[in-house]
Legacy VTK file of the C-alpha trace (Angstrom):
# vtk DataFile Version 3.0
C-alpha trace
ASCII
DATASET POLYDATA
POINTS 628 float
0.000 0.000 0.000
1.298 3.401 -1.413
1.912 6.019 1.433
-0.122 9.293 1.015
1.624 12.247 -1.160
1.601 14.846 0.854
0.581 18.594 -1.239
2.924 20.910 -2.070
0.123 23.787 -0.790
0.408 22.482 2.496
4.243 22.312 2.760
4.895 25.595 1.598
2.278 26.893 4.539
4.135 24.757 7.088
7.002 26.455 6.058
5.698 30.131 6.046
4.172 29.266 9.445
7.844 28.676 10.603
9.351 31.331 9.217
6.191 33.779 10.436
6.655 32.289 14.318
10.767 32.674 13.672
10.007 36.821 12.917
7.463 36.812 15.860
9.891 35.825 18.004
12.856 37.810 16.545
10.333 41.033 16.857
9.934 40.031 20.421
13.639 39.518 21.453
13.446 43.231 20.017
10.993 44.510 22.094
12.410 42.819 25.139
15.801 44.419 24.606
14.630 47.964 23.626
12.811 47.430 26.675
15.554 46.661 28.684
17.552 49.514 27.089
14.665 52.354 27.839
14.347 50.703 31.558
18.295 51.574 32.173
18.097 54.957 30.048
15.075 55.606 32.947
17.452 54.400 35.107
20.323 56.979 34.697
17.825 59.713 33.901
15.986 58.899 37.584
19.959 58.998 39.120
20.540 61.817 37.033
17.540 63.807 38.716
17.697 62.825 42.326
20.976 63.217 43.570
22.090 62.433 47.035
22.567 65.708 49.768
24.083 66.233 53.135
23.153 68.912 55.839
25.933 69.940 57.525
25.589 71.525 60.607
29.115 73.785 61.961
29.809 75.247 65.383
30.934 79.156 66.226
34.511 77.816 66.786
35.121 75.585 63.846
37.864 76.763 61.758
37.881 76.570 57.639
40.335 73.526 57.556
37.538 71.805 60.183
35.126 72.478 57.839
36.826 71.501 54.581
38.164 67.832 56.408
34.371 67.441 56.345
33.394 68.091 53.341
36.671 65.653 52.231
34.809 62.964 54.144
30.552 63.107 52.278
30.787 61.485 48.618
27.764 63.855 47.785
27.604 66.361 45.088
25.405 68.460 47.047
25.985 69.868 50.400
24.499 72.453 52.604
26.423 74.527 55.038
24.306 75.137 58.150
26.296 78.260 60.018
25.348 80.064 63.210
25.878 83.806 63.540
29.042 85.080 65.018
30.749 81.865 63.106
34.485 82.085 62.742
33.999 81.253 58.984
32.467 84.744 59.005
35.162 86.868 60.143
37.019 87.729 56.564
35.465 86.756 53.125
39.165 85.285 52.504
37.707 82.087 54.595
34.917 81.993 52.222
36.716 81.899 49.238
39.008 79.755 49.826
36.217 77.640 51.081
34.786 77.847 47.854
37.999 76.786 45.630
38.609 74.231 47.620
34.721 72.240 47.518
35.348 73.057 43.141
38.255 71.015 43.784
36.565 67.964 45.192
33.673 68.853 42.307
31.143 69.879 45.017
28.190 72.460 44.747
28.104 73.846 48.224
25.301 76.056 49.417
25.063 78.354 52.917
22.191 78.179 55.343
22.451 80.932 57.917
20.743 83.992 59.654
24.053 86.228 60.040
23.164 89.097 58.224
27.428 89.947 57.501
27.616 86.211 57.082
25.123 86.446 54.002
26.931 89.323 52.249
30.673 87.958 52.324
29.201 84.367 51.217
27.095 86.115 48.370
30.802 88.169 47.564
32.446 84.540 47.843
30.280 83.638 45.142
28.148 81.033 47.328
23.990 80.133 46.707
22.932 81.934 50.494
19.798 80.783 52.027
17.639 82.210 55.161
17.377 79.754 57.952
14.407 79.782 59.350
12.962 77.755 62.526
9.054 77.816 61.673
9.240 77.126 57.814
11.688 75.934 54.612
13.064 78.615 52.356
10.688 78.523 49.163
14.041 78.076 46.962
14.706 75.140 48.798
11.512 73.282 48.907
9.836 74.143 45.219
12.535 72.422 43.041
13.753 75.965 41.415
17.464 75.021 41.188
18.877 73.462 38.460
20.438 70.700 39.485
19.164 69.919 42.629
15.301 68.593 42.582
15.693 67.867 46.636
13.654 68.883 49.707
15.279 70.010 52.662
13.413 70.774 55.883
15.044 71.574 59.159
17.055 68.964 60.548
18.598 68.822 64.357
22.589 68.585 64.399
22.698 65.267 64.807
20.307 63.863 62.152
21.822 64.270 58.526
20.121 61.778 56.521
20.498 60.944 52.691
16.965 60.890 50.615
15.260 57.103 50.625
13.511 57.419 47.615
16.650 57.458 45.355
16.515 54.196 42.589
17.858 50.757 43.753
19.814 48.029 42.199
17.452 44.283 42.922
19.389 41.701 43.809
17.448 39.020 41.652
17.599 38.307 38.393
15.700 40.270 36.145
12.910 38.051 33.725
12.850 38.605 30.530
9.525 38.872 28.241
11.301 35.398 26.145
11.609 33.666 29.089
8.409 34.195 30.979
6.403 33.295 27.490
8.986 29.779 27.673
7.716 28.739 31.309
3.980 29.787 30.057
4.127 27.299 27.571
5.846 24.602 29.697
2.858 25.246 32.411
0.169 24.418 29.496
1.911 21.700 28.156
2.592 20.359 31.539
-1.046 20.481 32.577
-2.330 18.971 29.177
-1.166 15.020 30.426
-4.118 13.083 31.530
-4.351 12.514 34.913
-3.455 9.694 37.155
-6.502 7.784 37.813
-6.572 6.834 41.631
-6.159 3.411 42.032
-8.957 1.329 43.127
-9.084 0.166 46.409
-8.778 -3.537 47.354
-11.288 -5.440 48.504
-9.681 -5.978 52.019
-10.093 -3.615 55.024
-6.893 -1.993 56.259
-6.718 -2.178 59.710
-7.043 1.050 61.197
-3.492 2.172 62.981
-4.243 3.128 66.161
-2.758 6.290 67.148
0.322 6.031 69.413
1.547 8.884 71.764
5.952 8.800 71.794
7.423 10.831 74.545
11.334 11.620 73.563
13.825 12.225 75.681
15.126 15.960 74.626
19.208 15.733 73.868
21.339 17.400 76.355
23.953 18.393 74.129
21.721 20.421 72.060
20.095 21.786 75.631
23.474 22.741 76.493
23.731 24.809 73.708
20.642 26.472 73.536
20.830 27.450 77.221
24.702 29.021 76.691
23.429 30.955 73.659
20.520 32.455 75.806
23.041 33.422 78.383
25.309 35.591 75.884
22.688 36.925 74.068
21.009 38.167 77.825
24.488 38.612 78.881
24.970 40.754 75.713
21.841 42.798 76.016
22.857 43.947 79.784
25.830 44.904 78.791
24.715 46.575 76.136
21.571 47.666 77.574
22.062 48.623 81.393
25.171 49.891 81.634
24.299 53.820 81.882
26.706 57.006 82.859
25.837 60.008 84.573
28.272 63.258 83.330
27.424 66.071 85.677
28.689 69.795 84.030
29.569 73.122 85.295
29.099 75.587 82.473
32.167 78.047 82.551
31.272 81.502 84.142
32.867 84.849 83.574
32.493 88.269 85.382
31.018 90.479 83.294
31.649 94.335 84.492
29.476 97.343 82.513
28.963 100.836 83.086
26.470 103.256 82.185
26.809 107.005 82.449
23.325 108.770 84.394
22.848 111.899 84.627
21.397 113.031 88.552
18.969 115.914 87.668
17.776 118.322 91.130
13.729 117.924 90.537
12.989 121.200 92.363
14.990 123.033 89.139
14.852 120.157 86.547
10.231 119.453 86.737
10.380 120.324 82.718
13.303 118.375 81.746
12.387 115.196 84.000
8.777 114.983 82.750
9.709 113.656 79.509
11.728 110.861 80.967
14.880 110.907 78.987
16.994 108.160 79.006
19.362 107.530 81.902
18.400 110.532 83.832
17.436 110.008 87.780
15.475 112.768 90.001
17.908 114.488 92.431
16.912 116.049 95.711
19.650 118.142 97.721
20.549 117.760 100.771
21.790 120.593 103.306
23.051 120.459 106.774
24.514 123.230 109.204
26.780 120.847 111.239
28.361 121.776 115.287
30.710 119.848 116.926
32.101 120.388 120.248
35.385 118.539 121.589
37.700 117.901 124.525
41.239 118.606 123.910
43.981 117.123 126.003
47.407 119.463 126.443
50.573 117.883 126.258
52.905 120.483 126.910
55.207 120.051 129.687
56.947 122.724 132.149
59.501 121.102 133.871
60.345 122.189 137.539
62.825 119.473 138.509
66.111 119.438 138.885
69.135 118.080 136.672
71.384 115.460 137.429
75.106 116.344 137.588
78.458 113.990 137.541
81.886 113.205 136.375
82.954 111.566 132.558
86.310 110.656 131.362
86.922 111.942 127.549
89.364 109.538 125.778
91.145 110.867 123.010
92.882 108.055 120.602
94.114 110.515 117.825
97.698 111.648 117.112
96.579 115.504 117.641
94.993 117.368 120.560
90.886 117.841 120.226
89.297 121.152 121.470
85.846 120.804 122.613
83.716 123.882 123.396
81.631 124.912 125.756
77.981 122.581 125.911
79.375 120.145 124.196
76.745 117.358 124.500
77.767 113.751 125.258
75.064 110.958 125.139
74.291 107.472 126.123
72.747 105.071 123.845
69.267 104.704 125.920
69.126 108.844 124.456
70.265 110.706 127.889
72.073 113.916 127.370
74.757 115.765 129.038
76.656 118.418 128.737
80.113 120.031 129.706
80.268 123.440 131.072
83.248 124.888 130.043
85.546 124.454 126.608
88.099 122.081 127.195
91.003 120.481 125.046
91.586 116.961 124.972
95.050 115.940 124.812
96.650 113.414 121.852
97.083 109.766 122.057
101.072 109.526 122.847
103.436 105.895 123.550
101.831 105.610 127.037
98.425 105.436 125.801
95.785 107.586 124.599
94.959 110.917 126.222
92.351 111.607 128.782
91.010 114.862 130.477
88.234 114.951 133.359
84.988 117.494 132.418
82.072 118.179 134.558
78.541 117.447 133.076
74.930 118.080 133.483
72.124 116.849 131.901
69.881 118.679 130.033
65.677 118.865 130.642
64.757 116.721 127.702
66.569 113.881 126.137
67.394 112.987 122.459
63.775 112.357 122.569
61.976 114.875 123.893
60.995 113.062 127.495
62.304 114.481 130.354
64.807 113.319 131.869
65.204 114.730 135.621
65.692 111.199 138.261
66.837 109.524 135.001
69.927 110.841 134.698
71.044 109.647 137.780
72.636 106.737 136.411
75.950 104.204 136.985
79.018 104.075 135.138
78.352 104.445 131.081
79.714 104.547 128.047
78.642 108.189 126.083
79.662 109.134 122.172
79.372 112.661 121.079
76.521 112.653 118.415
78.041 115.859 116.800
80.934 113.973 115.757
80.969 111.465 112.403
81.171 107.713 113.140
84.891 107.439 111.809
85.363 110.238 114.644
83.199 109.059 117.436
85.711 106.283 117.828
88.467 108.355 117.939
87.336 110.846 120.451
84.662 109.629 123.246
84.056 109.313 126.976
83.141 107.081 129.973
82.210 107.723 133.836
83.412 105.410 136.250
80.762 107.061 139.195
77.629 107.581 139.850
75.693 110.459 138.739
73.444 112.022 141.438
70.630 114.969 141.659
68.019 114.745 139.315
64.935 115.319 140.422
61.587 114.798 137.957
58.770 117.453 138.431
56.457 118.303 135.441
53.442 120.247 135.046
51.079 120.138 132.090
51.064 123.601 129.987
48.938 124.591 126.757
51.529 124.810 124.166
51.281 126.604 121.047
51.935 122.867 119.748
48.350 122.433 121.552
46.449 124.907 119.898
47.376 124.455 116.258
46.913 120.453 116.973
43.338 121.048 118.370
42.706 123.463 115.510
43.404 120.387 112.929
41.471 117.773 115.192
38.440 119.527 115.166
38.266 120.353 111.307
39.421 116.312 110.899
36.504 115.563 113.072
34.000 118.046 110.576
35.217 116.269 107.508
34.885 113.020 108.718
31.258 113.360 110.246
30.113 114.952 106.983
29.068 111.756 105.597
27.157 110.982 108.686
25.416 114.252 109.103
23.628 114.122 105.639
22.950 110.324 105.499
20.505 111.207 109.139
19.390 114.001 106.853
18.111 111.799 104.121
16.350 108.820 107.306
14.330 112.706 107.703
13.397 113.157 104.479
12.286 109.781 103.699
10.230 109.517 106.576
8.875 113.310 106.416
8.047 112.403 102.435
7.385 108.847 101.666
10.537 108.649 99.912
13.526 105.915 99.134
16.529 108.217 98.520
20.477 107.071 98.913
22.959 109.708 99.658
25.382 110.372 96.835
28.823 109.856 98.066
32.201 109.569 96.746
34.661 112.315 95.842
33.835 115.733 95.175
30.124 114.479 95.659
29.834 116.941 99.315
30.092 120.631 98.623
31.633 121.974 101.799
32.067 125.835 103.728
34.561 127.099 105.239
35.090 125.283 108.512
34.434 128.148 111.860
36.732 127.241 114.764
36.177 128.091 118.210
39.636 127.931 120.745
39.448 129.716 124.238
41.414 133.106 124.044
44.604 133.732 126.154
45.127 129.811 126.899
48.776 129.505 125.357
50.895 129.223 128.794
48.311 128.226 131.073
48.603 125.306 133.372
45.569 123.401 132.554
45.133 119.669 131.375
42.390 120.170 128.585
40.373 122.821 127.065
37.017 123.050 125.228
37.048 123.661 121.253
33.714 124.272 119.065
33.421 123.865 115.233
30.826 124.504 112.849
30.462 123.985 109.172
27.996 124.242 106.016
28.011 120.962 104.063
25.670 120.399 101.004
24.798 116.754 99.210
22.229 115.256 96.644
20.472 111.856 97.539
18.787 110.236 94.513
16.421 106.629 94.183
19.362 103.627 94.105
16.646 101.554 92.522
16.629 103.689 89.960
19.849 103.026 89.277
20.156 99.477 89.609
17.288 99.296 86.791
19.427 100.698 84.602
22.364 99.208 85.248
20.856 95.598 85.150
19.540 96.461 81.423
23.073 97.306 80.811
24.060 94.071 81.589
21.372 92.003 80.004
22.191 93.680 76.927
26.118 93.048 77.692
25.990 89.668 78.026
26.678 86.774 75.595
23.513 85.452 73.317
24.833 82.234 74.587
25.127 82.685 78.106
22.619 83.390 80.846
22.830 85.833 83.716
23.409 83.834 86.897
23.822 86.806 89.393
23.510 90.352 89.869
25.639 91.295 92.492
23.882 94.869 93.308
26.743 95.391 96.385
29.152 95.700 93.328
27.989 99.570 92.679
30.441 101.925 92.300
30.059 105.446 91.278
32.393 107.887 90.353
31.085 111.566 90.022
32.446 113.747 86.389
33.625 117.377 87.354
31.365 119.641 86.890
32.641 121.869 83.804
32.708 125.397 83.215
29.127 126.052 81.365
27.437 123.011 82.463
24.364 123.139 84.652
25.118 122.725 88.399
22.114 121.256 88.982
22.540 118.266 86.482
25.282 115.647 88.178
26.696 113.340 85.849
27.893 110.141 87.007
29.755 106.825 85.855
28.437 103.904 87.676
29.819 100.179 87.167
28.124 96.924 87.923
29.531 93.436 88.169
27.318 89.938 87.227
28.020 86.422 86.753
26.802 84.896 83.149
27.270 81.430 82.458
26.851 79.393 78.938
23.365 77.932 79.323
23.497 74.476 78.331
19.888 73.273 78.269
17.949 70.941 76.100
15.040 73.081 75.714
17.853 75.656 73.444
18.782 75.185 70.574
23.027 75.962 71.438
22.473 73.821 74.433
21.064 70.571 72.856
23.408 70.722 70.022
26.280 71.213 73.312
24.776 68.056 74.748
24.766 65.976 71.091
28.210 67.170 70.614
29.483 65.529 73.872
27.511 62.377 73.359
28.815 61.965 70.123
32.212 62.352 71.185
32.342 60.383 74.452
30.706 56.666 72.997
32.411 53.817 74.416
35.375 56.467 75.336
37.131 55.462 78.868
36.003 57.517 81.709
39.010 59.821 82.584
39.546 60.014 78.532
35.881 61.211 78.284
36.615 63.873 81.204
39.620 65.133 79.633
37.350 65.788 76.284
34.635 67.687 77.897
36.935 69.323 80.286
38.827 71.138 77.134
35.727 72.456 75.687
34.895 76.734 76.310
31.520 76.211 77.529
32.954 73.448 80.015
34.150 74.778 83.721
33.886 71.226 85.204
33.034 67.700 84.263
32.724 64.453 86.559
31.023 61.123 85.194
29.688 58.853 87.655
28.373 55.404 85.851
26.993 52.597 86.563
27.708 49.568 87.225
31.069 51.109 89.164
32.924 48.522 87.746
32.427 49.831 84.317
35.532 51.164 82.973
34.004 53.134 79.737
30.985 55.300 78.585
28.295 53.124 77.316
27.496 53.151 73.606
24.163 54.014 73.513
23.537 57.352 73.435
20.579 57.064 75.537
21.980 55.731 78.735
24.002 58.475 79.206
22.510 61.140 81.245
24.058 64.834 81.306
23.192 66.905 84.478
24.109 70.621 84.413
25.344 72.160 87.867
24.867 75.401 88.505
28.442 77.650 89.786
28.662 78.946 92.743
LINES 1 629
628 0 1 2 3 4 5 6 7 8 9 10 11 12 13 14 15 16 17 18 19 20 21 22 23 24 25 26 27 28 29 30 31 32 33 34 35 36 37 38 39 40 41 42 43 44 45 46 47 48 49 50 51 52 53 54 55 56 57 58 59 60 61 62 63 64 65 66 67 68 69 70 71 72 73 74 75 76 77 78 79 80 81 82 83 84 85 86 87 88 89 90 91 92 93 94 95 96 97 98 99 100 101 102 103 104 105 106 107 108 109 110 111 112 113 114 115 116 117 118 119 120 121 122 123 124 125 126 127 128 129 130 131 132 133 134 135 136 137 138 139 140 141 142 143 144 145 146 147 148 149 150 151 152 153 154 155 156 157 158 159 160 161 162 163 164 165 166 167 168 169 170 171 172 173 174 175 176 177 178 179 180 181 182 183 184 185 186 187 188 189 190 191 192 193 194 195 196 197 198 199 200 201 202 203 204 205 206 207 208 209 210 211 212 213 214 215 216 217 218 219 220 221 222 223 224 225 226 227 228 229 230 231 232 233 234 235 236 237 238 239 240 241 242 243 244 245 246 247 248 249 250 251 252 253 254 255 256 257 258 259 260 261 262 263 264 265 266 267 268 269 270 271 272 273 274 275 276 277 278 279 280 281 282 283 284 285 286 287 288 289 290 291 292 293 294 295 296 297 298 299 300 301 302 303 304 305 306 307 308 309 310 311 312 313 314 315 316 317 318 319 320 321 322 323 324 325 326 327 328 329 330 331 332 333 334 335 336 337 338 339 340 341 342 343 344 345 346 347 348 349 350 351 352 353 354 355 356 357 358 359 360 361 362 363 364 365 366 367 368 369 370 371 372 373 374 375 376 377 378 379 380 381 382 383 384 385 386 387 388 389 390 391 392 393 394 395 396 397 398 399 400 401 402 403 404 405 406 407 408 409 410 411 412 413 414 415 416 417 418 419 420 421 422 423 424 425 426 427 428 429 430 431 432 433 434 435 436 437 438 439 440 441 442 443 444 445 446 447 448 449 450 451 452 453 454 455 456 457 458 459 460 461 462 463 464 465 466 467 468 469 470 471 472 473 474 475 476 477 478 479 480 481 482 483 484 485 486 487 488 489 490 491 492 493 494 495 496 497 498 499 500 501 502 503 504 505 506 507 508 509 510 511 512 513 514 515 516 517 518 519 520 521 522 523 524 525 526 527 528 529 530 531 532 533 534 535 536 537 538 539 540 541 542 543 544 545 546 547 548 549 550 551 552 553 554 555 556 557 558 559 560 561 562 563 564 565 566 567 568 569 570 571 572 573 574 575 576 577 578 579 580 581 582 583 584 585 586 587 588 589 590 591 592 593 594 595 596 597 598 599 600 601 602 603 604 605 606 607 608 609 610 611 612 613 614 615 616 617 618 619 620 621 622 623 624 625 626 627
């Protein structure tokens, strides 16, 4: 039997069919690939248009070379600059500049972010893009996409959070499927599912037995107990160390005296009503303050009149010189407690020869008074003594001198008291001492008057030239120089003039003085108001005696405030943290103790045996002490 022809019609459409299905497929490896080709031209054009950023935030004290190791460190194109005011970077434009050649270097497009006015001028003349920062909202050039190359949004981040964008493309780790291959496992699926099925077999006539259910209890391995129960204990053993450990740093911000002075003018209100109604600035009412004063004192005489008598005796002059010394006539001789005596008659003391030096007897007396102005009188009636003549220079008192070998004998001591003219011109300066130095005094009870009389809280103006003073009047009885008397009575008046003003007053305006003094970054920890000191300007030639101007100086405490609720003290607080992870405990100190804001530093943590800082931020707790 003759097989069947087959047509030639129907082997030239089996053919066509194949070659049509061979294009069909060609046209869809196309496809697939110019698909694959405009995914990764998506790709680079998605990379392209979100590029990566970094917020960098910089402290006051961080120098340019600080700045740029940073910038050396972020792989980003795009960086912002976040700079506080009074910044270091800020103080010459040359910082800028060379800020700004050196990010072109590493190909970076570096923008500032700061609220320094001066800051924002020498960065524009740098030739950096200068944005506001602002706490409540973004800058609109930052948020709406307007720059070029830089479709980002940037909202305000704390110091310690920089964070890179999230929604930037990613690479999958698993193989991409292509169109070709997904149609292949299609068709294997179909073909796979168009077998018959697998008829269940038919059950045999016989009944299995029904297994009955049996219950094994195992005996759990001990090996693998073992080692389930020692990975528990390092992973718990892990999470307390990790976990508990904690470290309390306790800080002293560093405090600084901070002295300022403000010049007030003290305006008289009875002459000044006009002037002091439209409260200009720094002026204080002024009241004056008059007072007649009288004193009256006792003054004690101290002039002697002596009545005694002197005591007389014998001395020995010694001459030790080659020549003969002529003495005249009082020629005083003295011992070294001060006595004096004198010879009566002009002698000449021989020269010093082979048998020794010469010697010549003289007859002395001694005088009232000795070298000090006591008396003398039963005093001189001394021993034997050694006596120099104190006319004579030392290189001659050796040569020439004298000794008594007896006793002297007759002085007497009798003394009256006597008003000298010593006494009158002393009482004279004791009672205008005693006006000048009750001055003070006498107004300040003025001003107790006045305040009580009119409901008042005035302070007496002192310091010098701040009293205007009379002439002082002296009263001494007449005819008293001579008189034997032991004291006498003097009176002294004088006119004394002073201006009392409100001291609150004052400190009002001096304590505005110092809040605007002090550092932004500091607080004002005291006031000490018994710091005050005035000192009064001379009154010039054409200037109106009834205006005072003064100079008065206050001194406070301020103190960098380092508190979470600011924003210099949290980013204070971050900084340490940051810095002091897993650092050892006197290393830690010795960082914090070198910072400016930082007076003092002690950690405590816990457990004691812990030799480090922990390394979670969190267990570390910072407690600011107030200075003393």
């Amino acid at each position: 039997m003759n097989p069947p022809r087959k047509k030639k019609g129907s082997a030239k459409k089996t053919t066509r069919s194949k070659k049509t299905t061979k294009s069909k497929v060609s046209l869809k490896k196309r496809s697939v690939n110019a698909s694959k080709k405009d995914v990764k031209k998506q790709a680079k054009l998605q990379e392209k248009i979100i590029s990566k950023k970094k917020v960098l935030f910089t402290e006051i004290d961080d120098e340019i070379t600080t700045i740029y190791d940073k910038l050396k460190k972020y792989k980003m194109k795009n960086i912002y600059i976040v700079v506080p005011k009074r910044a270091i970077l800020f103080q010459s434009i040359v910082n800028l500049r060379i800020l700004k050649r050196k990010a072109e270097e590493l190909k970076k497009n570096v923008f500032i972010i700061t609220n320094d006015t001066n800051g924002m001028q020498l960065a524009n003349r740098a030739g950096f893009s200068v944005f506001d920062k602002l706490e409540d909202s973004e800058h609109p050039s930052l948020v709406s996409g307007k720059l070029a190359d830089d479709h980002l949004k940037i909202s305000p981040l704390e110091a310690s959070v920089n964070s890179f964008e999230d929604d930037t493309p990613t690479r999958l780790k698993s193989k991409k499927i292509s169109i070709a291959e997904l149609i292949r496992r299609t068709k294997k699926k179909s073909k796979g599912s168009s077998k018959k099925p697998r008829l269940p077999r038919k059950k045999s006539g016989k009944k299995r037995k029904k297994e009955k259910n049996r219950y094994v209890l195992v005996s759990p391995n001990r090996q693998a107990l073992t080692i389930l129960v020692t990975i528990s204990v390092l992973i718990l053993f892990l999470i307390v160390y990790i976990a508990i450990p904690g470290a309390t740093v306790r800080i002293t911000p560093k405090s600084d005296t901070l002295t300022v002075s403000a010049n007030v003018t003290l305006a008289e209100a009875p002459s000044n009503r006009t002037y002091l109604d439209t409260h200009p600035t720094n002026v204080i009412a002024s009241f004056p303050v008059e007072v007649t004063m009288v004193k009256n004192t006792t003054y004690y005489t101290t002039g002697k009149k002596f009545e005694g008598k002197n005591a007389t005796g014998t001395i020995t002059i010694i001459n030790t010189s080659s020549r003969e010394w002529p003495l005249i006539e009082q020629t005083r001789f003295q011992t070294a407690d001060g006595l004096v005596f004198r010879i009566q008659e002009g002698v000449t003391v021989p020269a010093a020869s082979l048998t020794g030096p010469g010697k010549l007897d003289a007859f002395v007396v001694a005088d009232e008074v000795d070298a000090n102005g006591q008396v003398i009188g039963e005093r001189g009636n001394i021993g034997p003594h050694d006596f120099f003549l104190p006319g004579l220079s030392e290189a001659n008192r050796e040569k020439l001198y004298a000794e008594s070998t007896t006793e002297f004998t007759g002085g007497k001591t009798i003394t009256h008291k006597m008003v000298s003219e010593e006494d009158i011109e002393a009482a004279r300066g004791k009672m205008e001492s005693e006006l000048m130095n009750a001055i003070e005094e006498e107004l300040k009870i003025k001003v107790v008057e006045m305040n009580r009389e009119k409901n008042m809280e005035l302070t007496l103006l002192t310091g010098q030239g701040a009293f205007d003073t009379g002439d002082p009047v002296i009263t001494i009885p007449e005819n008293i120089q001579g008189q034997m008397i032991e004291s006498f009575e003097v009176k002294g008046q004088m006119y004394v003039k002073g201006v009392a003003y409100n001291h609150n007053e004052l400190l009002n305006i001096l304590r505005a003085k110092l809040k605007l003094s002090k550092n932004p970054e500091k607080i004002l920890t005291k006031i000490d108001t018994e710091s005050v000191t005035i000192r009064l300007v001379p009154i010039e030639e054409g200037d109106d005696p009834t205006r005072q101007k003064i100079t008065a100086t206050i001194k406070g405490i301020e103190q960098y405030e380092i508190s979470p609720d600011k924003e210099g003290g949290r980013r204070i607080i971050d900084n340490i943290k940051e810095h002091i992870l897993g650092k050892k405990i006197q290393e830690a100190e010795n960082y914090i103790q070198q910072l400016p804001s930082i007076n003092s530093v002690s950690i405590d943590s816990w457990p004691a045996w812990s030799p480090t800082v922990p390394t979670v931020p969190d267990n570390i707790t910072i407690d600011v002490v107030e200075s003393l």
